[in-house]
C-alpha positions in Angstrom: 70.1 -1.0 138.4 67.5 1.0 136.5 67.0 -0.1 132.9 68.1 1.5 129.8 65.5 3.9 128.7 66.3 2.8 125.3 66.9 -0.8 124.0 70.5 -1.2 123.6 69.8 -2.8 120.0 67.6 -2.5 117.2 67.1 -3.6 113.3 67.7 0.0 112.7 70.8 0.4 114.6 71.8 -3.0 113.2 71.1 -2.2 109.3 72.7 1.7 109.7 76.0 -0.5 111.0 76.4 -2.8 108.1 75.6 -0.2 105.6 78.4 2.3 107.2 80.3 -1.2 106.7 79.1 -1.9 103.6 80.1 1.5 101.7 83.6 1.3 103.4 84.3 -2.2 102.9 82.4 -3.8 100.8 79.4 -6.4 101.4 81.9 -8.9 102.3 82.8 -7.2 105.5 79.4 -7.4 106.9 79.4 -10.5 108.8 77.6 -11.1 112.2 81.0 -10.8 114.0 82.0 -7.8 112.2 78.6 -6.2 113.1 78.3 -7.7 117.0 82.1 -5.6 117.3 81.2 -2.4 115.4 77.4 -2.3 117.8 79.5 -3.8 121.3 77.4 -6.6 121.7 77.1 -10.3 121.9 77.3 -11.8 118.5 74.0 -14.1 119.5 71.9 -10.7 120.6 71.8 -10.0 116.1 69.7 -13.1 115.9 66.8 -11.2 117.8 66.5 -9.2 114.9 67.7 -11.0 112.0 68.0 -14.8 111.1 71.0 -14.7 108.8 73.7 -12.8 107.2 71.9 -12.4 103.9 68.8 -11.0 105.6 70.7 -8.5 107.1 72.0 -7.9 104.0 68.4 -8.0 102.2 67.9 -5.3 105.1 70.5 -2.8 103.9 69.5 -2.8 100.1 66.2 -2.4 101.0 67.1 0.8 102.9 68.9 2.2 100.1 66.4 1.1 97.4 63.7 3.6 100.2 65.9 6.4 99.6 64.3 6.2 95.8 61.2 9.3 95.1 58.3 7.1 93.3 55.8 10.5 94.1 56.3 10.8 90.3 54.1 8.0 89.8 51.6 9.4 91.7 49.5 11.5 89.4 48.8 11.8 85.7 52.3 13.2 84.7 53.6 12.1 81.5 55.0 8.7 81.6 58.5 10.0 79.7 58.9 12.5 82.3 57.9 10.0 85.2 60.2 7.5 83.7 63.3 10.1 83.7 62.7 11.2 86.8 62.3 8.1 88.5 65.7 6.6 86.8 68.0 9.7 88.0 66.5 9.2 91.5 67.3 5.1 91.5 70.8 6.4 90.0 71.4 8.6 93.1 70.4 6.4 95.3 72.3 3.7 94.5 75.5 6.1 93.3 75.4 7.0 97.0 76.2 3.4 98.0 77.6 1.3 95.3 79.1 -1.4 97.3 75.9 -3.0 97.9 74.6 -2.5 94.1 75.6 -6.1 93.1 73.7 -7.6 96.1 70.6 -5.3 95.5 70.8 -5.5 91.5 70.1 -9.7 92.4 66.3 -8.2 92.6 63.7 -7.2 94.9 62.8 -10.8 96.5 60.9 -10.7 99.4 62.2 -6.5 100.0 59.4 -4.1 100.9 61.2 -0.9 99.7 62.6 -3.2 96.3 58.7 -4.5 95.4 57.1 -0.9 96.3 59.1 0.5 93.5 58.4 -2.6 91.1 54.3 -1.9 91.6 55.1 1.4 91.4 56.8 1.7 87.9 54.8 -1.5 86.4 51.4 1.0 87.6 52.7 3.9 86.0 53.6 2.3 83.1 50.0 0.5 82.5 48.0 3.7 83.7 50.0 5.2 81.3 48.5 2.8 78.5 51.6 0.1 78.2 50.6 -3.9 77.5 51.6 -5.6 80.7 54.0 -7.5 79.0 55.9 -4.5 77.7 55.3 -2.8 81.2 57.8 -5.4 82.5 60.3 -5.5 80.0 60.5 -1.5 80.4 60.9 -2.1 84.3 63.6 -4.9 83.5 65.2 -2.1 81.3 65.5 0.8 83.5 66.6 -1.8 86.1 69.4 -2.7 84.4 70.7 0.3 83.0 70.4 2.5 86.0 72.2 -0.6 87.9 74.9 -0.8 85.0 75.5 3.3 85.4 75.9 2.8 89.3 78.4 0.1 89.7 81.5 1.6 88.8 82.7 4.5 87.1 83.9 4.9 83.0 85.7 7.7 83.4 88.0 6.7 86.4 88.5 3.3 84.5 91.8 5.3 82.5 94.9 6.6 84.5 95.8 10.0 84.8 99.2 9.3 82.6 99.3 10.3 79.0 102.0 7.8 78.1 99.8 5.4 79.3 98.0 5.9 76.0 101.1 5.9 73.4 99.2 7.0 70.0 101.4 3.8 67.8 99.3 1.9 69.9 95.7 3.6 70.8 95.4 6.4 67.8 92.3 7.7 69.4 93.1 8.2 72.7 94.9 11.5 72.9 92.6 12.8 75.5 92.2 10.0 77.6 94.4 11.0 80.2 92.2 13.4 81.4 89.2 11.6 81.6 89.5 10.7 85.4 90.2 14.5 86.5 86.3 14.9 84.7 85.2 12.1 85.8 81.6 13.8 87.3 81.0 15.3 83.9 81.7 12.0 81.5 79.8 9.4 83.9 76.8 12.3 84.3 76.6 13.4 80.5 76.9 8.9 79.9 74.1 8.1 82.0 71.8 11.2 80.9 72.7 10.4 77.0 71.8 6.5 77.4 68.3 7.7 79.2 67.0 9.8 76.6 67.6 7.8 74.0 65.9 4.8 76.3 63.0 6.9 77.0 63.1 8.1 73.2 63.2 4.7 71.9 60.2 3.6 73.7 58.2 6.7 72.6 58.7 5.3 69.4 57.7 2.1 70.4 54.3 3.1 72.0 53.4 5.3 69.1 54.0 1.9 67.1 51.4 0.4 69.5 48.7 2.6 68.7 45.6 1.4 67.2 47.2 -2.3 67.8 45.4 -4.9 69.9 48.6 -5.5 71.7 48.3 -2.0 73.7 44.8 -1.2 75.8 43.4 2.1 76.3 45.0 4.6 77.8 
């Protein structure tokens, strides 16, 4: 029998499984029986490509974390814009998958994709004329915000019910009823409020650092 012109596995094929598993169940569905079902192989064949569970995992946040644009980074654009930019393309990448936020938002590790963007952002941030230290904190930051804003939504958080929201009890929420049907609009118009007041309060904060031997030239 001739063989297969193509290889019946691969860590691609493997990590575009548990991902398709991941955003439909949940992390905890990917396990190496789960995948050897899903791919029709032998449960032993995944160990070719990947040692453990958690690698395979590692794998699939990695991918999604390679979906982000870092280009902005590239040249001598402003570091405010290059800092927005950067944070709605993390959001959308990680909005687009948010089952496996809490396993990525553990940190980059040993992930190619997860310490491209670090460099990438700590760079900008120091070409740009930040202190080291406050280059990290500002990456820490944007981490955990833009990881916050992807893990769940506020607006579908209230039921679409107004007696749910009986005013003896909650005087202020009238309206809240309604907040899942706009859910798009409240979660978008959240996350783009908190950023420009982030990126606004560190634009204060770097103009404080001027003429301070805490901040090196730009």
């Amino acid at each position: 029998m001739a063989r297969p012109r193509k290889p019946l596995l691969s860590r691609e094929r493997i990590v575009s499984t548990a991902l398709a598993l991941a955003d439909e169940e949940g992390p905890q569905a990917v396990s190496t029986r789960r995948l050897a079902a899903e791919l029709g192989v032998s449960g032993p064949s995944l160990y070719n490509h990947f040692r453990t569970k958690d690698e395979i995992l590692d794998a699939v946040a990695d991918t999604v974390v390679s979906q982000v644009d870092l280009s902005m980074f590239d040249g001598d654009r402003d570091w405010r814009e290059a800092l927005t930019a950067w944070a709605r393309s993390y959001r959308a990448a990680l909005a687009a998958h948010p089952n496996i936020v809490p396993f990525l938002a553990q940190g980059p590790g040993r992930r190619p994709a997860g310490l491209r963007m670090a460099d990438a952002v700590f760079g900008g941030m120091v070409d740009a004329g930040w202190p080291p230290a406050h280059a990290t904190r500002i990456g820490a930051l944007m981490r955990y915000f833009v990881t916050g804003s992807a893990l769940g939504s506020f607006a579908r958080g209230f039921v679409d019910d107004a007696t749910a929201y009986d005013p003896a009890d909650y005087p202020h929420l009238g309206q809240a009823h309604l907040l899942a049907e706009r859910q798009h609009s409240v979660d978008e118009g959240a996350f783009d409020t908190g950023l420009r007041a982030l990126v606004d309060g560190l634009a204060v904060q770097f103009a404080a650092l001027a003429g301070t031997e805490d901040r090196p030239l730009a």
